[in-house]
C-alpha positions in Angstrom: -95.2 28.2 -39.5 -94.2 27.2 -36.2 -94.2 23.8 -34.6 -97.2 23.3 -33.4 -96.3 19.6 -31.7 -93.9 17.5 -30.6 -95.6 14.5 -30.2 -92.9 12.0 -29.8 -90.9 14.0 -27.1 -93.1 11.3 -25.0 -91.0 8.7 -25.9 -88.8 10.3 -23.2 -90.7 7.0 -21.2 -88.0 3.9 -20.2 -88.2 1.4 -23.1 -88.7 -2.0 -21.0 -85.4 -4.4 -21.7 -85.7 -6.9 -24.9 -84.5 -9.0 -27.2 -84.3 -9.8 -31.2 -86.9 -11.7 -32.2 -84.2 -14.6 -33.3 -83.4 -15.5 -30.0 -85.5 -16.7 -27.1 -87.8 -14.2 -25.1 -86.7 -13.5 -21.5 -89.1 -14.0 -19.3 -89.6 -10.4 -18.5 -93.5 -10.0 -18.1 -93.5 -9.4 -14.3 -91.3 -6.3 -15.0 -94.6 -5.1 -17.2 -97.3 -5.4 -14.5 -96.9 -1.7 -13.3 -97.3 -0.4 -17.5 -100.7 -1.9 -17.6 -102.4 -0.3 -14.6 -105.0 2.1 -16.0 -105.5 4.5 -19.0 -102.5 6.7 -18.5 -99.9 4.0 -17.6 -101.6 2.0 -20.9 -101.3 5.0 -23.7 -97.7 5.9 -22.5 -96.7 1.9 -23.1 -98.3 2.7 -26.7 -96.2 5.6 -27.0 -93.2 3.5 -27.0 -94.1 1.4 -29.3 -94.2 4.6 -31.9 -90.5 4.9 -30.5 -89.2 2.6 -33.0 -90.3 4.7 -35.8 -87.2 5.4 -38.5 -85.8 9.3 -37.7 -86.2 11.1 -40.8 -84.7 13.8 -39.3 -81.6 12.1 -38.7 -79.8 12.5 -43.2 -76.9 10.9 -41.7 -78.3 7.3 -41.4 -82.1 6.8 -42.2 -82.7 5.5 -45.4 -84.2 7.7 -48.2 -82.9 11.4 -48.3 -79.8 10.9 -48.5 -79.3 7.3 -50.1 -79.9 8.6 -53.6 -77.7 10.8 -55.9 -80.2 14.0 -55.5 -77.6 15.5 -52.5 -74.0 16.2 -52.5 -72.2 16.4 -48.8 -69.1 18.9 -48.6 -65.9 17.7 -49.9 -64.1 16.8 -46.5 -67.0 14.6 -44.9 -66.0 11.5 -44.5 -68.2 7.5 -44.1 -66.8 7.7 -40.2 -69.8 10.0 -39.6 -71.8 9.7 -42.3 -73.0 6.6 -43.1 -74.8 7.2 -46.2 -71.4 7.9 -47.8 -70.5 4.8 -47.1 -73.9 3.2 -48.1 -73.7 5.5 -51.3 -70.4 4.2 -52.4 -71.8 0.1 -52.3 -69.4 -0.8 -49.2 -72.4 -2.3 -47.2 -72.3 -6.4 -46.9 -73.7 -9.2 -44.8 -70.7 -8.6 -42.2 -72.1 -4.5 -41.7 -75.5 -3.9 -44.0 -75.1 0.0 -42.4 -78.7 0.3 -43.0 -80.2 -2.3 -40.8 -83.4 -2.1 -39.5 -83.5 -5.8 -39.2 -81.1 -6.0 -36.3 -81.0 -2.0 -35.3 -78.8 0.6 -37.3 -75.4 1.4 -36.9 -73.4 3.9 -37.8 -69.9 6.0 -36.8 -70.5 4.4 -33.4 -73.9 5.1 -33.3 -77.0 2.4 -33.2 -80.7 1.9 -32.6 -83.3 -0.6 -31.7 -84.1 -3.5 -34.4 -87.6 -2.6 -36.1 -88.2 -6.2 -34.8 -87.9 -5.0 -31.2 -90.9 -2.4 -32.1 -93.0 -5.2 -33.3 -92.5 -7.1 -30.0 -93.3 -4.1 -28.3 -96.3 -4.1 -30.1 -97.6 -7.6 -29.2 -96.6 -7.1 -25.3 -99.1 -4.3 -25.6 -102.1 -6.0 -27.2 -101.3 -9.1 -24.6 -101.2 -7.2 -21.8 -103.8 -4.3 -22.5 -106.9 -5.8 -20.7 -105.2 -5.7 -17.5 -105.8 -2.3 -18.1 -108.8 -0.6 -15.3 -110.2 3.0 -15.7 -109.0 5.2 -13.6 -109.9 8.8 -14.2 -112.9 7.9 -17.1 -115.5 6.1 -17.4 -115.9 2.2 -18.3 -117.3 3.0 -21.8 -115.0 5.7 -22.4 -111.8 3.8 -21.6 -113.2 0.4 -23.9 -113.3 2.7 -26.7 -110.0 4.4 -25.8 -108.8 0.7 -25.8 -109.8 -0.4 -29.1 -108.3 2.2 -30.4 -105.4 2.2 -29.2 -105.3 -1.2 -29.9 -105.7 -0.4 -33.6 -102.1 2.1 -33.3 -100.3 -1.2 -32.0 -102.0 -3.3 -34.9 -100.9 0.1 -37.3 -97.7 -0.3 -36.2 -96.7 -4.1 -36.5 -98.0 -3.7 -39.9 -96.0 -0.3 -40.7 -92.5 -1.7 -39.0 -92.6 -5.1 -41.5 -93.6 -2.4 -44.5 -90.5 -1.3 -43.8 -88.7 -4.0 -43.8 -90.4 -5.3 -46.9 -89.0 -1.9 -48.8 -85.3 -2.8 -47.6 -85.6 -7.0 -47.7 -88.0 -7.9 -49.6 -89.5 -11.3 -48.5 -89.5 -11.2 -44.5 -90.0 -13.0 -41.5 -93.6 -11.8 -40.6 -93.6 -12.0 -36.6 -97.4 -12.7 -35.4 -96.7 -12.9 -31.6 -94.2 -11.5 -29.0 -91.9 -14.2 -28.3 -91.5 -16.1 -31.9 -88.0 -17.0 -32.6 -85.9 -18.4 -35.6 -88.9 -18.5 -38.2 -88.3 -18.6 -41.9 -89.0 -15.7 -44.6 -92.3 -16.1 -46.1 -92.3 -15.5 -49.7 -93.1 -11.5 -50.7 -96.8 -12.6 -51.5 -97.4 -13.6 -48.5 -95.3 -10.8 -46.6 -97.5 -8.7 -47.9 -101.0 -10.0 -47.5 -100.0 -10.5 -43.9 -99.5 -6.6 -43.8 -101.8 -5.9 -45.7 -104.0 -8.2 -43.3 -103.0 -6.4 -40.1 -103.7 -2.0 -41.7 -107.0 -4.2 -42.1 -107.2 -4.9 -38.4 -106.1 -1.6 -37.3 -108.5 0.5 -40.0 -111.4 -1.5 -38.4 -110.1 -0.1 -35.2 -108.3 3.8 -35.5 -110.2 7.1 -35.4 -110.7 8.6 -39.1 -108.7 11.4 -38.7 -107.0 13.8 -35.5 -108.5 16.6 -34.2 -106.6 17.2 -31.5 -103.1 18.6 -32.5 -101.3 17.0 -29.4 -102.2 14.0 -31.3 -101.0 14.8 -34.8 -98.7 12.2 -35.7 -100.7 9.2 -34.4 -102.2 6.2 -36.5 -105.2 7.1 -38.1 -108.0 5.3 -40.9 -106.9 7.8 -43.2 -103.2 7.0 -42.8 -103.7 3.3 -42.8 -105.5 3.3 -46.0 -103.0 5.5 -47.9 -100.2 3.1 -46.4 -102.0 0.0 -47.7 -102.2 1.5 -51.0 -98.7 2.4 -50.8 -97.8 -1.3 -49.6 -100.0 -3.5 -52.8 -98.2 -0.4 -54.8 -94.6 -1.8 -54.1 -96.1 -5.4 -54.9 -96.7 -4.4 -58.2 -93.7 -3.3 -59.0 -91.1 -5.0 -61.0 -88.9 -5.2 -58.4 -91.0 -8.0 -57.1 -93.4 -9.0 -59.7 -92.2 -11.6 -62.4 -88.0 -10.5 -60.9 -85.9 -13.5 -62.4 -83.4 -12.0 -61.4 -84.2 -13.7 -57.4 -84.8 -16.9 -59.2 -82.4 -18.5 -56.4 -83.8 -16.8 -53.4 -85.8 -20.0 -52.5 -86.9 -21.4 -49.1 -84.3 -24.1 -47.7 -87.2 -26.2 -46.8 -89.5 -26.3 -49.6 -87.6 -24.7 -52.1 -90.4 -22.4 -52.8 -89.2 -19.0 -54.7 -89.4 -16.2 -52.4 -90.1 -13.8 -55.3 -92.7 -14.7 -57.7 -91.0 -15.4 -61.2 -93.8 -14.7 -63.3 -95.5 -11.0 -63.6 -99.1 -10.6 -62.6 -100.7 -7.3 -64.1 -103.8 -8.3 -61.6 -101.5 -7.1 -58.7 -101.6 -3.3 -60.7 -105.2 -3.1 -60.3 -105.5 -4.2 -56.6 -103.1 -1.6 -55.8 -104.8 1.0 -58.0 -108.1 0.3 -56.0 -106.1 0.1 -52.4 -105.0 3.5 -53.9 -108.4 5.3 -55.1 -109.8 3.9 -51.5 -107.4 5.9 -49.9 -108.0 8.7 -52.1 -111.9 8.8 -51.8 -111.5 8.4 -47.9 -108.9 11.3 -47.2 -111.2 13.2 -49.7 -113.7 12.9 -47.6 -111.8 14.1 -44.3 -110.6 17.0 -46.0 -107.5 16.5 -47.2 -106.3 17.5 -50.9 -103.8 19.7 -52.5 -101.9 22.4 -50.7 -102.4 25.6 -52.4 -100.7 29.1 -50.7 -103.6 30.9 -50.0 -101.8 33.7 -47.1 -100.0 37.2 -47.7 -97.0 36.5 -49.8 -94.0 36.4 -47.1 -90.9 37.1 -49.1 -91.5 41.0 -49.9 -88.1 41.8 -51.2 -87.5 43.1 -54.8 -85.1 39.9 -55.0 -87.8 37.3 -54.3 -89.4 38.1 -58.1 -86.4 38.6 -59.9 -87.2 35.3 -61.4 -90.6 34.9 -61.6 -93.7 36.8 -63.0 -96.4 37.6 -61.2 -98.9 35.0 -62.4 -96.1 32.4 -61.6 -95.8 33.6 -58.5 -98.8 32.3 -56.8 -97.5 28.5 -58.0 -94.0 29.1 -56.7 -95.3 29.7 -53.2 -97.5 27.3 -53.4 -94.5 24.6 -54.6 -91.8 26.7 -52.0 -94.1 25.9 -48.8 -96.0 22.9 -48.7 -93.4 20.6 -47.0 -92.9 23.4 -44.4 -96.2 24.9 -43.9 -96.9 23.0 -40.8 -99.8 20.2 -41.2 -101.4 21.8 -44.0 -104.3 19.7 -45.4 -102.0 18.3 -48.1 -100.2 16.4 -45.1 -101.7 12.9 -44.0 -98.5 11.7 -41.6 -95.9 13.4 -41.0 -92.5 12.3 -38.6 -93.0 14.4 -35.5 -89.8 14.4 -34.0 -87.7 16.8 -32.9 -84.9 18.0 -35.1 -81.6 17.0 -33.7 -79.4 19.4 -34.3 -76.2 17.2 -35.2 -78.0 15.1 -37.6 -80.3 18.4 -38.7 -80.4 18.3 -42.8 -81.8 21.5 -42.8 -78.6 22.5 -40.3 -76.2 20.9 -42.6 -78.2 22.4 -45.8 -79.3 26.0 -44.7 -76.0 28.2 -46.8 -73.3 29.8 -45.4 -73.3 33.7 -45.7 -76.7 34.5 -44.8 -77.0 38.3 -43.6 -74.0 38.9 -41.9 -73.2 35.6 -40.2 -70.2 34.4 -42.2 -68.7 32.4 -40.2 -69.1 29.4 -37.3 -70.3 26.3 -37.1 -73.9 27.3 -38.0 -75.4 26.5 -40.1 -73.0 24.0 -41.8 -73.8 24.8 -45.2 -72.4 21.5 -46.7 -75.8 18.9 -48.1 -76.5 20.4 -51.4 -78.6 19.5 -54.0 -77.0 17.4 -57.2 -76.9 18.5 -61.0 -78.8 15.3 -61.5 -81.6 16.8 -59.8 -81.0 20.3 -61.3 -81.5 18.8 -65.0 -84.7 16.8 -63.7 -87.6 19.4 -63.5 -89.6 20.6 -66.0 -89.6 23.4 -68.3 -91.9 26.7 -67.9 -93.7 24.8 -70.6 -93.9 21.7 -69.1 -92.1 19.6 -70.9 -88.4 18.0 -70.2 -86.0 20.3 -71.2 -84.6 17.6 -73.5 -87.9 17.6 -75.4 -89.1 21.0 -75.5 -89.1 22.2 -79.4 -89.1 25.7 -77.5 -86.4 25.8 -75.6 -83.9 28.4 -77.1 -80.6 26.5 -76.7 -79.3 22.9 -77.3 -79.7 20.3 -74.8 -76.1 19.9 -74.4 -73.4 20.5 -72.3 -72.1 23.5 -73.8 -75.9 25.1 -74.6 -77.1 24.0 -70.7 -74.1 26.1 -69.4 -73.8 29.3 -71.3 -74.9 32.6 -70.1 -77.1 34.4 -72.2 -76.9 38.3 -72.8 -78.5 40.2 -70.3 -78.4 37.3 -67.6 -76.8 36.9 -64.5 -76.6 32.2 -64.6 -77.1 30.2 -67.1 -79.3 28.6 -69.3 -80.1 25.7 -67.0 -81.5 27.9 -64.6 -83.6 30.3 -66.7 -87.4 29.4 -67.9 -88.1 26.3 -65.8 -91.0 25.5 -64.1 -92.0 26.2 -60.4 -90.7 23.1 -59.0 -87.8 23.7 -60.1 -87.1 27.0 -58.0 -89.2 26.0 -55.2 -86.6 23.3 -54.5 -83.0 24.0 -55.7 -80.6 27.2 -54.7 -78.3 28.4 -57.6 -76.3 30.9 -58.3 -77.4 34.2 -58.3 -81.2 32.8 -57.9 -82.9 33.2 -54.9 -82.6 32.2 -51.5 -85.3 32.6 -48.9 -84.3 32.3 -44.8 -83.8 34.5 -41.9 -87.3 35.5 -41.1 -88.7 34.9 -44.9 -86.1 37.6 -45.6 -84.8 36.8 -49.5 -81.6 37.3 -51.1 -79.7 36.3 -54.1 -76.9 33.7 -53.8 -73.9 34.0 -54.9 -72.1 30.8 -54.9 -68.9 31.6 -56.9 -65.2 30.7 -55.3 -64.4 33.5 -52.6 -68.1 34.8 -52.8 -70.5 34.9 -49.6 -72.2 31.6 -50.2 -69.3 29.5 -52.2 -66.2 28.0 -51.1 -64.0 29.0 -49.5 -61.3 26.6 -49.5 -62.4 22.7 -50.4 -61.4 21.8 -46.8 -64.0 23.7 -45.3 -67.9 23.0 -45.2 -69.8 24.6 -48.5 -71.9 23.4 -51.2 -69.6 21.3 -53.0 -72.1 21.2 -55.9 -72.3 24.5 -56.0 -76.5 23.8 -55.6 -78.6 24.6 -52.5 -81.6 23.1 -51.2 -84.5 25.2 -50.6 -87.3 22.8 -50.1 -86.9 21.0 -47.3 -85.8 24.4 -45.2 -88.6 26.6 -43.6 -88.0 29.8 -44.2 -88.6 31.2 -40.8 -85.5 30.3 -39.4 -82.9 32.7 -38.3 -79.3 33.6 -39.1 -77.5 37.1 -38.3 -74.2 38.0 -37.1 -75.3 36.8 -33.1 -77.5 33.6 -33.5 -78.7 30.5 -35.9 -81.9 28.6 -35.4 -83.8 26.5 -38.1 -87.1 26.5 -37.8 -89.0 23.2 -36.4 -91.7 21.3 -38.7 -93.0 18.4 -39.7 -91.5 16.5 -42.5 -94.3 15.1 -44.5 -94.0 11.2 -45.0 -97.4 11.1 -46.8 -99.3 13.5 -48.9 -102.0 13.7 -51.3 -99.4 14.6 -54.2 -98.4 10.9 -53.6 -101.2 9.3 -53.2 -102.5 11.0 -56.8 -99.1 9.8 -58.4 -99.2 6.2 -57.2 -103.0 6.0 -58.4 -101.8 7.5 -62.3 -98.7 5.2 -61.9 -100.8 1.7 -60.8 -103.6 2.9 -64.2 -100.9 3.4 -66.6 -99.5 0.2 -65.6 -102.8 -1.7 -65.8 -104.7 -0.4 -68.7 -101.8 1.2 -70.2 -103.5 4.9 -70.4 -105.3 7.2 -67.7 -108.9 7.0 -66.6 -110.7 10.2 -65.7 -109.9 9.9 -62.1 -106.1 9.3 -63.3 -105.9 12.3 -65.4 -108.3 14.3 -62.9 -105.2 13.4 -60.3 -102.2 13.9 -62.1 -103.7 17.2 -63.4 -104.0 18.5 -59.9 -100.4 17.8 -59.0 -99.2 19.9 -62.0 -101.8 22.6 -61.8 -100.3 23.5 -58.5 -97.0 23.7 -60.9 -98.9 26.2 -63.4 -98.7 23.3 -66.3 -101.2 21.7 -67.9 -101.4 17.8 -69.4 -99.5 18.7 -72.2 -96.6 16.4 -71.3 -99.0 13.5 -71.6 -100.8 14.0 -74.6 -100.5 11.2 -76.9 -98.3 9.0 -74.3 -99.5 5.2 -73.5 -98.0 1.9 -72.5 -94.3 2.1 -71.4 -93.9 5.7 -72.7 -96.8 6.7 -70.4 -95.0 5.0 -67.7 -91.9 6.8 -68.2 -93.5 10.0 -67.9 -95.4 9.4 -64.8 -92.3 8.3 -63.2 -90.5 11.2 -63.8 -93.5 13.8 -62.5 -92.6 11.1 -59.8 -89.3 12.4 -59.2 -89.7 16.1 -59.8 -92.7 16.6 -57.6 -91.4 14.8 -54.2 -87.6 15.3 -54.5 -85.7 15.2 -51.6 -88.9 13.8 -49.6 -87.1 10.5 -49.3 -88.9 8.6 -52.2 -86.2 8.8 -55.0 -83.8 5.6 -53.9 -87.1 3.7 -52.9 -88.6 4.0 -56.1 -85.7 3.8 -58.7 -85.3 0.5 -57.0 -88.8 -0.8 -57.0 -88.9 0.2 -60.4 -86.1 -1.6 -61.4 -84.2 1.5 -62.7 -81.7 2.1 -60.2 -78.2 0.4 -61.9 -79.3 2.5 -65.1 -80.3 5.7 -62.9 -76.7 5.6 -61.2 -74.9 4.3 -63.9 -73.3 7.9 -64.6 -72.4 8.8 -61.1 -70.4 5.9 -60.4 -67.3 7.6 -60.3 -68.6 10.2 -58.3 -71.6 12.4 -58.4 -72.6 15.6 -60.4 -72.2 19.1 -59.7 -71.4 22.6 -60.8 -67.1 23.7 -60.2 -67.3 25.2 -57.1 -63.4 26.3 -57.3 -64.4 28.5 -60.3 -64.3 32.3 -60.0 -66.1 33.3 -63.7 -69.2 32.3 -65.1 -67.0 30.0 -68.0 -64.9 28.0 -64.9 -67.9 28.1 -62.7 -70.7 26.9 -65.0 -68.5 23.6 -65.9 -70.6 19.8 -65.7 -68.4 18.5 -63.0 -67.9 14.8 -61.6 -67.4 15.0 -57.9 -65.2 12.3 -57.5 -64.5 12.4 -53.4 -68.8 10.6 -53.4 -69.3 7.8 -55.6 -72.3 6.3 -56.1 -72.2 2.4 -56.8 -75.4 0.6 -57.4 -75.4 -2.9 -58.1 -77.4 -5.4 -59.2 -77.5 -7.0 -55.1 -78.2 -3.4 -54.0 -81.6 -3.5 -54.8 -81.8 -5.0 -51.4 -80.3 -4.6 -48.1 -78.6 -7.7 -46.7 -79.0 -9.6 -43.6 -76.8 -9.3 -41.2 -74.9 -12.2 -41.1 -74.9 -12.8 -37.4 -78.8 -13.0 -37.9 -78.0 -15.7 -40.8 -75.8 -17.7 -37.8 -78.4 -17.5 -35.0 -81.6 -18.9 -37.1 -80.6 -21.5 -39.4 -84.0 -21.2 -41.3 -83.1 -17.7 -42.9 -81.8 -17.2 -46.4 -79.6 -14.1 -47.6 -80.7 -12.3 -49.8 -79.0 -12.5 -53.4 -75.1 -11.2 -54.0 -74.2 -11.2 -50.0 
């Protein structure tokens, strides 16, 4: 599973000097004359315009992996380097929004270009791209070359205001490079503009890649499963029929900027965006990721936990975020891994082999209780609601260890999933050239703390999925292995397609059920979970397969808060989020529910979206802030 490409390490090109959209253009287009000469100068102009892509890689400040309660950071971290803490704990306003893609990010002193300073980048290309002249290909060749890459810019303007529609809501749609000091256009019409442009640039892009130095770029495919993704997040209560935004209003016209009355029409336009999509990758070969190789992880240790006919779903669960572009994989961020904003640095545990010490790996992002509690049963059901569970569904049952077993009940008879994703004590652990061992993740053990000042799971929980196996950590070196985190797969696009039916109709068509059966047949369960469900209990349940199958794949904190269920979700963890005791030495001080009350996690009613920053308010009179700032 090596990285096969690094596509973005061409943005190493000079970005060319701009401005925010808000102000007035400089007059820089002279400077561009030398970008725009022939077919190479042209496609590494395009490049930069992918440049202003969010970093996925980078936990520290992008929003999504670590913006929900489903990671814990060590006890000692503090907000001045990590701004999600900060963002975590409600302290972001109209005077520092922390996550800003409106006017650039910025965080413990670091900051980025506005998403509005991609879109500009955008239109400079499309207005300057027919000054273009083939050099080294021929006329026909470099028209379609062109138009194609003319499509990627057209991708991308739609892409960067998708996501600023996920943080803001109702935006300023920008439709050329130098407007300035426009109003918000109400969310319908955010999003059929889009929606309007992924048309423009499907009617342009190649279907799929071939070529695996372009992995990574716009494609049909990609456009259509971001399209569906887009009419999906219109659907959903966070902006469909939301009184709660009955003062967001235009200054002008006094138009609300969030419709106030639900439409159920808008479900099935984004179901059929949705089965398009489907249908289309279909047809270019993409579906679920099964393991089909040699099992890697030969030790006795690796099965401890499983039986053999599980096994074949557990690998299949453990590796298809990290088994590099596998056909499950539409888009995927391909930059490189920084190493001080690495989550899989800061996740990969301490005490691997013999390297005990040192700064790497840091060994301090673990995964919550919260997201321990989530996944299914071996059965399939929620552990709350399986009649065959063997203990009760309470504190004291969750946390005893029965006879004969190393942890406790929590961890014992849970589905796939479940240890595909999360490290616990005395489970297994796979890293250091697919080599496996069993954690042990005690106070004063190899993999626990050992003191609270010093960087360990403060949970007590590890996170296994989002680490590729492969990399390496012994006594004289540590190096994580380079991948491709997946931004969309086919597991997704089957979910949103169940989610936008139940919502419609209220139960599953065939294709529905067909699509939801897939994702949890890679699981080893069967339908059984949905038997009987319909209307909002239906919902309910397809929400949570929601959660379970793309955890930590940055999806949680976007869709708790387009569904409307993000004060609730976070309700518990407000004075601090859930973990095991990591100070405890014995199996009754070390399996204790605790509140980690150094990381609160405050979710208000105003934090279902991300303010404006107010200097952006002060500059363009037109612009109204969004409500509770």
């Amino acid at each position: 599973m090596k990285m096969r490409n690094i596509l973005l390490s061409l943005f190493a090109g000079v970005l060319l000097t701009s401005c925010d959209f808000l102000d007035i253009v400089p007059d820089d287009t002279p400077a561009l004359s030398d970008a725009f000469k022939n077919e190479n100068t042209l496609e590494g102009f395009l490049y930069t315009c992918y440049s202003y892509q969010y970093d996925y890689f980078d936990f520290r400040g992008t929003p999504g992996l670590a913006t929900s309660n489903e990671l814990v950071h060590a006890y000692h971290w503090t907000s001045q380097w990590f701004g999600c803490i900060a963002f975590n704990a409600g302290q972001h306003n109209s005077a520092n929004p922390m996550m800003d893609p409106w006017g650039g990010f910025s965080f413990y002193n670091y900051s980025s270009p506005s998403v509005y300073q991609g879109i500009r980048q955008c239109y400079i290309f499309l207005n300057n791209a027919d000054q273009a002249k083939p050099s080294n290909v021929d006329p026909e060749t470099f028209e379609r070359l062109k138009n194609q890459w003319k499509g990627e810019a057209k991708f991308l303007i739609a892409y960067y205001h998708h996501l600023l529609l996920q943080c803001y809501g109702p935006i300023v749609f920008v439709e050329n490079e130098t407007d300035a000091k426009l109003p918000r256009l109400t969310l319908d019409e955010s999003v059929n503009k889009i929606n309007n442009m992924y048309d423009q640039a499907i009617e342009l892009l190649p279907d799929t890649r071939t070529l695996r130095s372009e992995y990574g770029r716009a494609t049909k495919t990609i456009a259509k499963a971001l399209k569906g993704k887009l009419l999906l997040y219109a659907a959903s209560p966070l902006f469909n029929g939301n009184t709660d935004y009955n003062l967001l209003v235009d200054k002008t016209t006094g138009e609300h900027l969030i419709s106030q009355t639900s439409d159920k029409n808008k479900w099935q336009r984004a179901m059929l965006a949705i089965d398009s999509a489907i249908t289309f990758a279909r047809s270019q070969g993409f579906d679920i990721y099964n393991f089909d190789k040699a099992d890697p992880f030969h030790e006795e240790e690796a099965v401890k936990h499983y039986t053999k006919d599980f096994r074949a779903n557990y690998l299949s669960c453990r590796m298809v975020l990290v088994d590099d572009w596998n056909k499950e994989i539409i888009w995927a961020n391909t930059r490189s891994e920084n190493n001080g904003n690495s989550p899989q640095r800061h996740a990969i545990i301490k005490g691997i082999d013999s390297r005990l010490s040192g700064s790497d790996p840091v060994g301090g992002l673990g995964a919550s209780l919260t997201t321990a509690k989530i996944f299914y049963t071996k059965n399939g059901l929620p552990p709350e609601e399986d009649p065959d569970l063997g203990y009760t569904w309470n504190e004291a049952g969750r946390m005893t260890v029965p006879p004969g077993a190393e942890t406790c009940n929590l961890h014992l008879n849970r589905e796939a999933r479940f240890y595909a994703a999360i490290g616990f004590d005395r489970g297994p652990y796979e890293f250091n050239s697919d080599s496996t061992y069993q954690l042990k993740m005690k106070a004063g053990e190899k993999n626990g703390m050992v003191s609270k000042g010093n960087d360990h799971l403060y949970s007590a929980y590890a996170v296994k999925k989002i680490i590729d196996p492969d990399g390496v950590a012994t006594g004289a070196s540590y190096s994580h292995q380079q991948y491709c985190y997946p931004l969309i797969r086919m597991a997704d696009l089957y979910l949103q397609y169940a989610e936008a039916c139940a919502e419609f109709q209220g139960s599953l068509d065939a294709k529905a059920q067909e699509y939801l059966s897939k994702v949890r047949a890679r699981a080893g369960l069967t339908m059984n979970y949905f038997t009987g469900k319909s209307g909002e209990a239906l919902v309910n349940a397809i929400r949570r397969e929601r959660m379970v199958e793309l955890a930590f794949e940055s999806q949680w904190y976007f869709d708790l808060r387009r569904w409307r269920k993000a004060e609730e979700w976070f309700a518990n963890d407000r004075n601090g989020v859930w973990g095991l005791n990591d100070e405890g030495k014995t199996n009754a001080e070390f399996y204790k529910e605790t509140q980690l009350t150094v990381f609160p996690y405050i979710f208000d009613k105003r934090h279902y979206l991300v303010p404006i920053r107010l200097s952006y308010i002060n500059v363009n009179e037109n612009l109204v802030q969004n409500t509770g700032y």
